[in-house]
N, C-alpha and C positions, 0 to 999 in steps of 0.2 A: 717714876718711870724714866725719868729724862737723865736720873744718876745710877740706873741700870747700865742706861744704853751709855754714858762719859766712861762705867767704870770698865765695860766691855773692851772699848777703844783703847784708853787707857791700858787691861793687861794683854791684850792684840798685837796693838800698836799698828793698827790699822785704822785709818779716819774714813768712813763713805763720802765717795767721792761727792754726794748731794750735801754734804757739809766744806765742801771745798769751793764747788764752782761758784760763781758771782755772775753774777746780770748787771754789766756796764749798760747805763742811758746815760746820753749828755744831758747838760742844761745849759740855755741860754744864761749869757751872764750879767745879760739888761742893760747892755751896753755897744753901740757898736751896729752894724749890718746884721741884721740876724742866718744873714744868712751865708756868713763865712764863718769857717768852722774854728779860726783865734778866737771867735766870741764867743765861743760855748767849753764846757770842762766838762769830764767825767767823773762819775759818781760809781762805784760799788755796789749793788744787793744784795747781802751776805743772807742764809739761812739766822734766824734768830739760835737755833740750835747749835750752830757753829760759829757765832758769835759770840756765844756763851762758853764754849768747851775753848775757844782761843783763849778767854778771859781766864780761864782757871788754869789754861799749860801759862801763859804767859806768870803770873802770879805765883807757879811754883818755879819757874825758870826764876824769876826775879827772886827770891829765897833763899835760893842756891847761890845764886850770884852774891848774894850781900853775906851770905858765912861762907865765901868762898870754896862753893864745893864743883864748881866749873869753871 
């Protein structure tokens, strides 16, 4: 199902927007005042779904690039 729905986007070329957004949480970096915010980084939480469909544009972007077709 999940290379129905890559191959749709793919000849669309429209990505859902629920494959785009990410959910930033920081984390403490265990170092430091916990309670100033130099001592903590953000982190990303990407859909697994759209994690995957980056993994396979990026993959064919990188193709192209190495026989020079962009």
């Amino acid at each position: 199902k999940l290379h129905i729905i890559f191959q749709q986007i793919w000849q669309s070329e429209i990505i859902p927007q629920e494959m785009k957004d990410a959910s930033i949480i920081h984390l403490y970096k265990r170092k430091g005042n916990r309670h100033e915010c130099n001592n903590h980084r953000g982190i990303s939480l990407l859909s697994i779904a759209g994690k995957i469909f980056a993994r396979i544009l990026l993959n064919r972007l990188t193709a192209h690039l190495d026989r020079g077709l962009l």
